[in-house]
N, C-alpha and C positions, 0 to 999 in steps of 0.2 A: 504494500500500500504506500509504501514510499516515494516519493515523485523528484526528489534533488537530495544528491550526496554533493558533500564539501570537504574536503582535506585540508587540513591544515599540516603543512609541513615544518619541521623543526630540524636543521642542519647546524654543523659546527664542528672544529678539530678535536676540541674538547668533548670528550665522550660524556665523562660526565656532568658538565654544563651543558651539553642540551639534553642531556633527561630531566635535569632538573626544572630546565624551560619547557620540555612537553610537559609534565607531570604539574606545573603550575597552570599552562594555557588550559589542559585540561581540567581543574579545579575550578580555575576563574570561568570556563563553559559552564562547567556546571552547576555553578554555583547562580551563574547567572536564569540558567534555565530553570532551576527552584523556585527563585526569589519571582519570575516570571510567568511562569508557568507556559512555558514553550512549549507546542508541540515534535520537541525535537529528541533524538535520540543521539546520545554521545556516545562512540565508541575510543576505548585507547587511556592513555596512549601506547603506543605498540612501535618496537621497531619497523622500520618501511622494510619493504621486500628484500630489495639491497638494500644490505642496512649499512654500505659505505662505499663513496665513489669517490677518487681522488682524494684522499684522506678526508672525508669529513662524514662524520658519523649521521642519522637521520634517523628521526622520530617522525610519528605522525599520530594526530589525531581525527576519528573520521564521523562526520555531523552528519545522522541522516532527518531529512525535512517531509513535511508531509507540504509544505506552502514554504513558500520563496520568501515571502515575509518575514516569517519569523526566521529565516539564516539568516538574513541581511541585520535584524533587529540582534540575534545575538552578536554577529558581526561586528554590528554598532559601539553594540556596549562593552565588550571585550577591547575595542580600540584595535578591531583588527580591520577594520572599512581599510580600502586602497588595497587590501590583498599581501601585502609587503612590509617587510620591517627589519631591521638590524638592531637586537640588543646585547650590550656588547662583542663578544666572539660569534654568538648566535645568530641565526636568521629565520626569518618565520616567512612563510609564503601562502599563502590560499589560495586554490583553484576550486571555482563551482562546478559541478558536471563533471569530474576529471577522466579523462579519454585512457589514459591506465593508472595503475595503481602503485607503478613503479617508479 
């Protein structure tokens, strides 16, 4: 019954500074979709498939939606609108629809 999945990816050299950044994006999701009450379902976070390419290690977290709205609306509030981010060593990326999962 799912109608839109979202990834959110979490890359960096530092292995354990980006688990630590998934394991919070993932928290601040969910915590948002609580206080919300989103129709959205959080999965993760989970290493990615390959879970490292030219040395940088990758997490992902993955948001499935029943309506477009409320990703965008978690999106929002999470501070991840624009898709993109660098904090510190880390990088965070979002793709809506994502064509693989690799």
């Amino acid at each position: 019954r799912w109608r839109l999945l979202a990834a959110i990816r979490i890359s960096g050299t530092d292995a354990a500074a980006v688990r630590r950044e998934a394991g919070r994006v993932c928290d601040e999701c969910g915590r948002i979709v609580a206080g919300r009450q989103l129709g959205l379902t959080i999965l993760g976070p989970v290493p990615a498939p390959i879970e490292r390419i030219r040395d940088r290690h990758r997490f992902q977290v993955l948001i499935k939606a029943e309506r477009r709205k409320d990703i965008f609306d978690l999106l929002a509030a999470a501070r991840l609108v624009g898709g993109a981010g660098r904090y510190g060593s880390v990088a965070i990326s979002v793709d809506i629809d994502p064509m693989d999962m690799l």
